[in-house]
DRENDO-1510 file (C-alpha; in Angstrom, 1 decimal, always signed):
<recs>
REC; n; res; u; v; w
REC; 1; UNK; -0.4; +26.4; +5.3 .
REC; 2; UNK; +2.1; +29.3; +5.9 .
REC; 3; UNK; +5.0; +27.6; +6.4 .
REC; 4; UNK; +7.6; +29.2; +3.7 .
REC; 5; UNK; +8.1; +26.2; +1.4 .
REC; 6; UNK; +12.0; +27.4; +1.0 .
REC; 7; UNK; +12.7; +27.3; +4.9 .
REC; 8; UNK; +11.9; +23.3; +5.4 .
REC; 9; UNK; +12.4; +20.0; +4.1 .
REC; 10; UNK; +11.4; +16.9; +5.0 .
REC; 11; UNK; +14.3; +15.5; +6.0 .
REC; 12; UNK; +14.9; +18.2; +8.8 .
REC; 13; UNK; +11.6; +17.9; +10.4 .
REC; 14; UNK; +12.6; +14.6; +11.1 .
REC; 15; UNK; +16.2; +14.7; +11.6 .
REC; 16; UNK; +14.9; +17.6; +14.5 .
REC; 17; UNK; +13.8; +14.4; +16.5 .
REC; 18; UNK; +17.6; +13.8; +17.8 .
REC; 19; UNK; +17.6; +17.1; +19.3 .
REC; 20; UNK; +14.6; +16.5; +21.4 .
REC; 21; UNK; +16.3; +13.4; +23.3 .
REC; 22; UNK; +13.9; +10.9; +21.4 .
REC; 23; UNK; +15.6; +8.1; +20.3 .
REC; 24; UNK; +13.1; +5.3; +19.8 .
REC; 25; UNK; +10.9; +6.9; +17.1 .
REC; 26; UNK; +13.9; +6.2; +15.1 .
REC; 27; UNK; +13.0; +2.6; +15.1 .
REC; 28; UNK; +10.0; +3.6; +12.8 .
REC; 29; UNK; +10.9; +6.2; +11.1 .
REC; 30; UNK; +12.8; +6.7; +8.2 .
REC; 31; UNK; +12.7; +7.5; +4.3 .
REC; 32; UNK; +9.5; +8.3; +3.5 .
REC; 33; UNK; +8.4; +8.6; +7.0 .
REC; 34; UNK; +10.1; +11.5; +7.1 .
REC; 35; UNK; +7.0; +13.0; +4.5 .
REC; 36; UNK; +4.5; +11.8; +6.3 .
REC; 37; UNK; +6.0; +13.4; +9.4 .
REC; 38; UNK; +6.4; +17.0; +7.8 .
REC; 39; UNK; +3.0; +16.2; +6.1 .
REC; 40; UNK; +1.6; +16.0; +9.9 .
REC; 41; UNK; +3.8; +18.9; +12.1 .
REC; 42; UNK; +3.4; +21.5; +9.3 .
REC; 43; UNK; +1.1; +21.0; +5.9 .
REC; 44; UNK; +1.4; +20.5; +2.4 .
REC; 45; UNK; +2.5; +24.1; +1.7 .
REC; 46; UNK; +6.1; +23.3; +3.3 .
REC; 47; UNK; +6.9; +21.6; +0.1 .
REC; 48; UNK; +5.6; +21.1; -3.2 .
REC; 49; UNK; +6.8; +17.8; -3.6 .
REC; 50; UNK; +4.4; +16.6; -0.9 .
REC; 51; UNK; +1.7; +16.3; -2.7 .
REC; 52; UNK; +2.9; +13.3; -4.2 .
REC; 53; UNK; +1.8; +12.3; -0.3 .
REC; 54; UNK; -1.8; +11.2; -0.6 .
REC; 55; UNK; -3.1; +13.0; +2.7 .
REC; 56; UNK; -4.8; +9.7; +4.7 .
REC; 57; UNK; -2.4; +8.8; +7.1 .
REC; 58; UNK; -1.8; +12.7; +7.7 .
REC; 59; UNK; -5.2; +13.4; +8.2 .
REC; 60; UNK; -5.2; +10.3; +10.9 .
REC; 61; UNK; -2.0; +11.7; +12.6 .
REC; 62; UNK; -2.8; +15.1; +12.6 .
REC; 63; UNK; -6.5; +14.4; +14.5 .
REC; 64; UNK; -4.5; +12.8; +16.8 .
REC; 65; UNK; -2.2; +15.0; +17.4 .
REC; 66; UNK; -4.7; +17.5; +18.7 .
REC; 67; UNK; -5.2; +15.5; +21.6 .
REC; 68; UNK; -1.5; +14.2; +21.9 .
REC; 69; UNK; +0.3; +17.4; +21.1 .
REC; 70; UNK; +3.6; +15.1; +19.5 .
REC; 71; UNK; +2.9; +14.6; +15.5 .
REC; 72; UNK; +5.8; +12.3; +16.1 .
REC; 73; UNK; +4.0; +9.9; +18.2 .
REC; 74; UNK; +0.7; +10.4; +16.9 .
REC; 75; UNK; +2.2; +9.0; +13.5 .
REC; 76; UNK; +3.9; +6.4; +14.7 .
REC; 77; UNK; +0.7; +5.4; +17.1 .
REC; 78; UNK; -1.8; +5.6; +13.8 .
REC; 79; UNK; +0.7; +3.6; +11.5 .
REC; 80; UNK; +1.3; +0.7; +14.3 .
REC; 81; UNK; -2.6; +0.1; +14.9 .
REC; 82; UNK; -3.5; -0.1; +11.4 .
REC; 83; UNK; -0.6; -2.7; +10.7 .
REC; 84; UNK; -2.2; -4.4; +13.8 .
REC; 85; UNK; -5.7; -4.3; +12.6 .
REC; 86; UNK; -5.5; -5.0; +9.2 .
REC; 87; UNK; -4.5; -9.2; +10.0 .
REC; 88; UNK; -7.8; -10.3; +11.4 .
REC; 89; UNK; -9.9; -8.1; +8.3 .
REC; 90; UNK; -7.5; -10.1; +6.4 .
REC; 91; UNK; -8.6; -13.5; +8.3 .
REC; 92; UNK; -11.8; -11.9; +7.7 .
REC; 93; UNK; -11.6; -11.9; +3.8 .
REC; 94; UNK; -9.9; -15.2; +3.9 .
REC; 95; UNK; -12.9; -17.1; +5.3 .
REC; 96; UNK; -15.1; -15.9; +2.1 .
REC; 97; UNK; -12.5; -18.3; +0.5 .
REC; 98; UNK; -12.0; -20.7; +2.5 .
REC; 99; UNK; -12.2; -22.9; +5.7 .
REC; 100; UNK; -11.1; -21.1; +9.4 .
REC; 101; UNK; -8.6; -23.3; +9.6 .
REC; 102; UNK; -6.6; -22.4; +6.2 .
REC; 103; UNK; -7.6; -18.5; +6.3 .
REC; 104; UNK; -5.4; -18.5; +9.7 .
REC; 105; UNK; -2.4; -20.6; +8.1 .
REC; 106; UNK; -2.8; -17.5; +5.6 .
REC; 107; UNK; -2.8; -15.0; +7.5 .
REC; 108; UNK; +0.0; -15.9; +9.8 .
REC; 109; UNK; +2.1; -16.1; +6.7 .
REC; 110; UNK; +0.9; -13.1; +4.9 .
REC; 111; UNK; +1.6; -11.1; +7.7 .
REC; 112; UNK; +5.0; -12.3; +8.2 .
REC; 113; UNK; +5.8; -11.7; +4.4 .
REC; 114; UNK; +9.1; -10.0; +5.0 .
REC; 115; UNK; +8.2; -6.9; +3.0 .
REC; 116; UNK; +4.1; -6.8; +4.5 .
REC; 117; UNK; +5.8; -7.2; +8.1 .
REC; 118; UNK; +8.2; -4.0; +7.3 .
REC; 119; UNK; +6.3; -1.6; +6.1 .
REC; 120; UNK; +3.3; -2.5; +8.2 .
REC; 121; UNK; +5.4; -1.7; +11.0 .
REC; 122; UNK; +7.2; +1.6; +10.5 .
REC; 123; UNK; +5.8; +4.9; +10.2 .
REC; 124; UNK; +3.9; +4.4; +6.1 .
REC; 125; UNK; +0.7; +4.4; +5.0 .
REC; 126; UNK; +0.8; +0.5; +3.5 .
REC; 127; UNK; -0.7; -0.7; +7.0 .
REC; 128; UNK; -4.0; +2.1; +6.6 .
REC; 129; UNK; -4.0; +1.2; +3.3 .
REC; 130; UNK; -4.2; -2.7; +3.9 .
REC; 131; UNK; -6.9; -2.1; +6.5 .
REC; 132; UNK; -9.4; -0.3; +4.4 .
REC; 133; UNK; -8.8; -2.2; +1.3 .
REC; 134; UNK; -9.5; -5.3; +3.0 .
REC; 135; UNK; -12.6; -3.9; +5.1 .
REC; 136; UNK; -14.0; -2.1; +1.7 .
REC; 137; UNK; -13.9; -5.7; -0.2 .
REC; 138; UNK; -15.2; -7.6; +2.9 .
REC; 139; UNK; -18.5; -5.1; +3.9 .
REC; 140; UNK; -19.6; -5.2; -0.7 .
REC; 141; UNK; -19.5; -9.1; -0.2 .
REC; 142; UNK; -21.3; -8.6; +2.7 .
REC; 143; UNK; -23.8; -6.7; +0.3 .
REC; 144; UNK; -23.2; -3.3; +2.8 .
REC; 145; UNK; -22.4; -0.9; +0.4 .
REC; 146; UNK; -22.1; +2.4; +2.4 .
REC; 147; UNK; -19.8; +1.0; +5.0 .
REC; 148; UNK; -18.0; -0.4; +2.0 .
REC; 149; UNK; -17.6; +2.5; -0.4 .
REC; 150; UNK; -16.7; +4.8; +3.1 .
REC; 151; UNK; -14.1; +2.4; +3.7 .
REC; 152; UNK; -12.7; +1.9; +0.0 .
REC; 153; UNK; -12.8; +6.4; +0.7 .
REC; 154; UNK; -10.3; +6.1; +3.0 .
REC; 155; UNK; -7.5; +4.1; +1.5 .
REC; 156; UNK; -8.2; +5.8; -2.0 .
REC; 157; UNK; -6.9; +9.1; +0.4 .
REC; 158; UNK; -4.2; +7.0; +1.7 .
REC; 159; UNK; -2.7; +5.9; -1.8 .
REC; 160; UNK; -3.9; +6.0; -5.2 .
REC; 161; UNK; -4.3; +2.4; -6.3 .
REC; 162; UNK; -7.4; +2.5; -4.1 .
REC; 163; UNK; -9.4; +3.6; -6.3 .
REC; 164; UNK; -8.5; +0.8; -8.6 .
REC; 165; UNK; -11.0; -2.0; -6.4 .
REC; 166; UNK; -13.7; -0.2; -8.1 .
REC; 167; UNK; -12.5; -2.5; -11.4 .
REC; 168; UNK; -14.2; -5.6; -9.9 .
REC; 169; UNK; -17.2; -3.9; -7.6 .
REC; 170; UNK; -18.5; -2.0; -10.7 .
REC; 171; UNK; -18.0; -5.2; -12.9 .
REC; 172; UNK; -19.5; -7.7; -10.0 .
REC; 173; UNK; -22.2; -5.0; -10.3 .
REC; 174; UNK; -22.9; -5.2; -13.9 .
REC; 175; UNK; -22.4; -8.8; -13.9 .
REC; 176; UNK; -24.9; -9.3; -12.0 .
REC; 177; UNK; -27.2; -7.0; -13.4 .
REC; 178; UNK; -26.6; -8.6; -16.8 .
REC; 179; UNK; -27.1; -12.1; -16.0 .
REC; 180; UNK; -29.9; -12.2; -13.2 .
REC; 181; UNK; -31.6; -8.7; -14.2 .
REC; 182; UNK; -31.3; -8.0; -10.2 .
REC; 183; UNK; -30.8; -4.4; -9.5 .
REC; 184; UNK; -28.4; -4.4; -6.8 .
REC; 185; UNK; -27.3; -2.1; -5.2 .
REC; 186; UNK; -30.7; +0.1; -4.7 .
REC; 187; UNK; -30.4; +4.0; -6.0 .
REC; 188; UNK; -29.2; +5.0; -2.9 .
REC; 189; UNK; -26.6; +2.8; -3.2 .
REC; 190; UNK; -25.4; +3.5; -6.2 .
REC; 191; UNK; -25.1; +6.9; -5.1 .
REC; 192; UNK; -22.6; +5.3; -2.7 .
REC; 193; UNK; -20.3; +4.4; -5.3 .
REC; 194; UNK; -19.5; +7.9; -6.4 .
REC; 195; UNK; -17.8; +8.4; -2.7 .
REC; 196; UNK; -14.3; +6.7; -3.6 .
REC; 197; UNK; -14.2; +9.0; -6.9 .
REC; 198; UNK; -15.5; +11.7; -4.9 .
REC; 199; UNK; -12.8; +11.5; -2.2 .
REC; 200; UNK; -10.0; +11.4; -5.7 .
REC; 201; UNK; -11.3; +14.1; -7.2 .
REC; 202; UNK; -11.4; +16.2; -3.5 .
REC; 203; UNK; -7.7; +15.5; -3.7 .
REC; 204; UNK; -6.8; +16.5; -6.6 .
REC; 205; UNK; -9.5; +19.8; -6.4 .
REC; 206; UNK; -7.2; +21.0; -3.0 .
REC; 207; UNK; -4.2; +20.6; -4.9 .
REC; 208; UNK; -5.3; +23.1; -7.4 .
REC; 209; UNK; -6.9; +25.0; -4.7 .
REC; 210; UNK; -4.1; +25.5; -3.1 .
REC; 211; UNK; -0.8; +25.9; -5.8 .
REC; 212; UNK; -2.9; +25.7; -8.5 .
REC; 213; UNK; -2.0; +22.3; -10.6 .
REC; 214; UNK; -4.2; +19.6; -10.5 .
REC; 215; UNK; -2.0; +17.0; -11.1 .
REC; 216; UNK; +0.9; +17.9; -8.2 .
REC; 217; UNK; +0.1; +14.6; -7.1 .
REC; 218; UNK; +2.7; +12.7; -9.3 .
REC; 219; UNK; +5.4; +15.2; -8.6 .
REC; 220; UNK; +8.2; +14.1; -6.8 .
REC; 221; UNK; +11.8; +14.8; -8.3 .
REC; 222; UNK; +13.8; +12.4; -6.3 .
REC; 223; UNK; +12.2; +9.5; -7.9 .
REC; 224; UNK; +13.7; +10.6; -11.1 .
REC; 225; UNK; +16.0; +7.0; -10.7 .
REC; 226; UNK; +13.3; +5.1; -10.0 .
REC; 227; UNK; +12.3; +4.2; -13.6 .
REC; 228; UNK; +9.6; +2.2; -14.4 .
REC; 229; UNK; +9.0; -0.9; -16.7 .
REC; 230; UNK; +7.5; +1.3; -19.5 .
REC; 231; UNK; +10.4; +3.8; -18.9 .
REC; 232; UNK; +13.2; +1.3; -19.4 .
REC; 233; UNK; +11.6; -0.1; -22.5 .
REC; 234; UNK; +11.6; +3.5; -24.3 .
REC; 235; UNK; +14.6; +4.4; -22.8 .
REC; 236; UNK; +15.9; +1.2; -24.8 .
REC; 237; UNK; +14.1; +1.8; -28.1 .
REC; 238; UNK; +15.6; +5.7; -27.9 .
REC; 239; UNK; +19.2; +4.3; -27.3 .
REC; 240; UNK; +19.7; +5.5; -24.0 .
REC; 241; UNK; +20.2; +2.1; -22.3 .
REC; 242; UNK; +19.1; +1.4; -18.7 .
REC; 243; UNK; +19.2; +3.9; -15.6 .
REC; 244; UNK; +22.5; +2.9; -13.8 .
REC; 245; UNK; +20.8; +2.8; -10.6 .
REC; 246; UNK; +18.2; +0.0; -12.0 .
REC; 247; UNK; +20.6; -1.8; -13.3 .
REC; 248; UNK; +23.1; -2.1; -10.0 .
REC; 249; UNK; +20.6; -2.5; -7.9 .
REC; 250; UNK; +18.9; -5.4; -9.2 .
REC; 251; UNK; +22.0; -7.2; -10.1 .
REC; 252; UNK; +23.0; -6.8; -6.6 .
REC; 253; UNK; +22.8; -9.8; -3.9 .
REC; 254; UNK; +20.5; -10.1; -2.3 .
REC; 255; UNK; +18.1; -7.8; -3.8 .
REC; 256; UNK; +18.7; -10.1; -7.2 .
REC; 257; UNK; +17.3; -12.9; -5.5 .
REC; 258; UNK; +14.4; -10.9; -4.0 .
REC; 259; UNK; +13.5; -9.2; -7.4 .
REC; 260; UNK; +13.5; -12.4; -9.6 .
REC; 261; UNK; +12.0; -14.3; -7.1 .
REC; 262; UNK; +8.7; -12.6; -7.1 .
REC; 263; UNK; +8.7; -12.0; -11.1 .
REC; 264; UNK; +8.9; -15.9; -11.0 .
REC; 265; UNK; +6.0; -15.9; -8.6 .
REC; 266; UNK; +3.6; -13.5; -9.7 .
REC; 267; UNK; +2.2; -15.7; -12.6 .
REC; 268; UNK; +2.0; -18.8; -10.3 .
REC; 269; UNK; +0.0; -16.1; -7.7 .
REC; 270; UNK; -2.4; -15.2; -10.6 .
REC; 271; UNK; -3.3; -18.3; -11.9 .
REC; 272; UNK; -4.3; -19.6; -8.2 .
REC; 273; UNK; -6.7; -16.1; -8.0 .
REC; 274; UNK; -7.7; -16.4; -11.0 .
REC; 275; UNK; -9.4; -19.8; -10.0 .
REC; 276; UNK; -10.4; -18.3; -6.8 .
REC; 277; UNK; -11.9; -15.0; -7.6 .
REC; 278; UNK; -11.6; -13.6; -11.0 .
REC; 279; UNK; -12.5; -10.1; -10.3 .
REC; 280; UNK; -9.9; -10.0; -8.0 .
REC; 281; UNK; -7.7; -11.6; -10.6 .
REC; 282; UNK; -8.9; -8.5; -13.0 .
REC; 283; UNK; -8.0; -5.8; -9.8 .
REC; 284; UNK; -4.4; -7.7; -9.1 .
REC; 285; UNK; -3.7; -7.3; -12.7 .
REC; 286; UNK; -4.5; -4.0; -13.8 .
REC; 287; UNK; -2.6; -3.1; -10.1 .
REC; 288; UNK; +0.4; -4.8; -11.7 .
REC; 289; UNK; +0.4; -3.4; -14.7 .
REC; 290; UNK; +0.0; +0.1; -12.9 .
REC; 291; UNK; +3.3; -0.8; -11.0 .
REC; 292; UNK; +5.0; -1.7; -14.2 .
REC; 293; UNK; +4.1; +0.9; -16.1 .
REC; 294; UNK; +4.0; +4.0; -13.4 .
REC; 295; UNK; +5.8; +2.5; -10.0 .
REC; 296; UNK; +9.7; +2.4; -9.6 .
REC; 297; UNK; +11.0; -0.5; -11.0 .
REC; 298; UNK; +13.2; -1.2; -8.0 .
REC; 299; UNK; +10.3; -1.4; -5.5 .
REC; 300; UNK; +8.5; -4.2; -7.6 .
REC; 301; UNK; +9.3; -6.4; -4.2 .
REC; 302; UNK; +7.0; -4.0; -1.7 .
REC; 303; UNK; +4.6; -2.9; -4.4 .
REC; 304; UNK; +3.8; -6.4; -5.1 .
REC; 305; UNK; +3.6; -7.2; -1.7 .
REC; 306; UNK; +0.6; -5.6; -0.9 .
REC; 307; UNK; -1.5; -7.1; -3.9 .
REC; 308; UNK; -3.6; -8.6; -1.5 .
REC; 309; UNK; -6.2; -10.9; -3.7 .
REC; 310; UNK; -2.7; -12.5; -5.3 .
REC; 311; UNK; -1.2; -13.9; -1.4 .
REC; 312; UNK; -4.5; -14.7; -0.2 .
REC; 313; UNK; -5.0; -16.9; -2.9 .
REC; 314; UNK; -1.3; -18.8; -2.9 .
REC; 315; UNK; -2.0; -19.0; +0.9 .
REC; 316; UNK; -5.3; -20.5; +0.5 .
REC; 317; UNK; -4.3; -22.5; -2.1 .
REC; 318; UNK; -0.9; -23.9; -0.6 .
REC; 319; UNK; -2.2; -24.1; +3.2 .
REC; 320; UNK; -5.0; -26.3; +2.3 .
REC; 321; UNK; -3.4; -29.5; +2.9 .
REC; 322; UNK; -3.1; -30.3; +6.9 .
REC; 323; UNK; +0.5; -31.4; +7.0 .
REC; 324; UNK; +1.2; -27.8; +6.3 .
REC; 325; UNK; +0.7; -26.9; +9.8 .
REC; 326; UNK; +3.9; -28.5; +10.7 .
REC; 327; UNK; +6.3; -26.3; +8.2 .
REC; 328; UNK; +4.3; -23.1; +9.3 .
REC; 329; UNK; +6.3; -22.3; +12.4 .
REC; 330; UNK; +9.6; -22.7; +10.1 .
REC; 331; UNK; +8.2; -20.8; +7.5 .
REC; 332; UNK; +6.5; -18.0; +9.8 .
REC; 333; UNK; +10.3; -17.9; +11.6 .
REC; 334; UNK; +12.1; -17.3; +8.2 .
REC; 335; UNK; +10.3; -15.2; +7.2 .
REC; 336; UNK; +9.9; -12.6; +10.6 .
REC; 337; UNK; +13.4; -13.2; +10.6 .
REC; 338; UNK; +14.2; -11.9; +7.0 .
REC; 339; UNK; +11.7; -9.0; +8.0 .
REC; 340; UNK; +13.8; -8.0; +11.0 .
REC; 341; UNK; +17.1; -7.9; +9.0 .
REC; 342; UNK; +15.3; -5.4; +6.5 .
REC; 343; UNK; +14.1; -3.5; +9.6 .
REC; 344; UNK; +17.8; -2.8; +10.7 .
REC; 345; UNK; +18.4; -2.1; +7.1 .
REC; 346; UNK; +15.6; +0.6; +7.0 .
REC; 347; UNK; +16.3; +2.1; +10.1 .
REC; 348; UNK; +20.2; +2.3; +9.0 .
REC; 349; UNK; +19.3; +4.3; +5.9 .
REC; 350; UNK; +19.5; +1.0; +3.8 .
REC; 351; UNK; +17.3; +1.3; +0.4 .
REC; 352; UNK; +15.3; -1.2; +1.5 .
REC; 353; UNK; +12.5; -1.4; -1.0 .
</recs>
């Protein structure tokens, strides 16, 4: 914490990599990485702006870097194992669904989702975030609330839509409660709930702790062109007309393709949760509005991506029938093929989003 916030940026922590003689971390890192890189080697205090950096896959990195004495590695090392773990916890939660059989046919394709299989694999915290989202839903239909609620902790620190899987715990909860007069969970574990909004509110208390605004969380000037939904839509009723960098972006091939192709899909996704698992529907939908109305606009692709509840559900759905399993390996192949060419894209310093 006394690094002089005007001396460093994140880009030269990272770009200091190439004068060590380490090439191959390159193949993970970049864009953000670079954050969560500075983040690890030297604090929050380097930067303002790097609060907007919710401080899981720091906190993982930097306890490993105690041991491995290379933040570098240790972040790479964290990110990679989490977007290992996270496909069988997804199996996992696939199997409360459905059959073995279909939950694999699933997974293999959800995991090779071009966008999932990118930034599962390079140095971000979508892969920790996966893990503990999917672990936190599995252990509360398990009925184990503590190992549950500790879990759903950890990726609320890792990014802020977290928090929003309380939406169908708390209502499962009071569904329950309201129907069958059960009172599940006991006291104690309903003391366990207040640990996800315990961990938010930690985060947002050491921000003020430390430069003394509560909300340096959302701050982050470089995403000034990365309007949202709700910021094109009053930037259209005030006459100001549409960011230029919104609007050449999505026109352009392929990303055009990519972009309209999952608008076009979310609603076919939503009605195949929604007759799957309606709470999951209601956290998939409020997560989407949240996109729309607070994410940039021209990462709708990897936002929606990692909607979990809405993929397992197509997957489920569309993997059912057994002749499937022959177009799996061509679809599987596509698709890790797709992911590659967005790796070389990433790694090229391609807006690959």
């Amino acid at each position: 914490m006394t690094v002089d916030w005007a001396a460093d940026r994140q880009n030269a922590v990272l770009t200091s990599l190439a004068t060590q003689g380490a090439k191959w971390p390159f193949l993970f890192l970049g864009w953000d990485s670079s954050w969560y890189l500075s983040i690890t080697a030297k604090g929050y205090a380097f930067f303002d702006q790097s609060y907007a950096f919710f401080p899981g896959l720091p906190l993982f990195s930097l306890a490993l870097t105690l041991g491995l004495q290379n933040p570098t590695i240790s972040l790479i090392i964290v990110s990679s194992i989490a977007g290992v773990l996270w496909i069988p916890v997804f199996q996992l939660v696939a199997e409360l669904y459905s059959d073995a059989r279909t939950s694999q046919r699933a997974t293999i394709i959800y995991a090779f989702l071009p966008y999932v299989f990118l930034f599962s694999t390079v140095a971000y915290s979508e892969g920790l975030f996966m893990l503990f989202t999917l672990l936190a839903w599995y252990f509360f239909k398990k009925q184990a609330i503590f190992p549950s609620m500790l879990a759903l902790s950890i990726a609320v620190l890792t990014r802020p839509p977290g928090l929003l899987l309380m939406l169908p715990i708390l209502s499962m909860i009071a569904y329950s409660h309201a129907t069958s007069g059960e009172r599940s969970p006991s006291r104690i574990g309903y003391s366990y709930l207040l640990l996800p909004f315990a961990a938010f509110f930690s985060w947002l208390l050491y921000a003020q702790v430390t430069i003394g605004n509560w909300f340096a969380i959302g701050t982050r000037t470089d995403w000034n062109g990365m309007s949202s939904f709700l910021n094109l839509v009053l930037q259209g009723f005030q006459g100001k007309g549409f960011e230029p960098l919104v609007l050449e972006t999505v026109l352009r091939w392929p990303y055009s393709f990519a972009w309209v192709l999952f608008i076009l899909t979310v609603p076919i996704m939503l009605y195949f949760l929604l007759k799957m698992d309606r709470w999951l529907g209601l956290y998939s939908a409020v997560f989407l509005i949240a996109v729309l109305v607070g994410g940039g606009l021209l990462s709708l692709p990897r936002f929606v991506s990692f909607i979990f509840p809405m993929w397992l559900a197509l997957g489920v759905r569309v993997l059912r029938n057994e002749r499937t399993k022959y177009v799996l390996p061509v679809i599987a192949g596509c698709f890790l093929f797709v992911g590659m060419l967005l790796w070389v894209g990433f790694i090229e310093g391609q807006f690959i989003a």
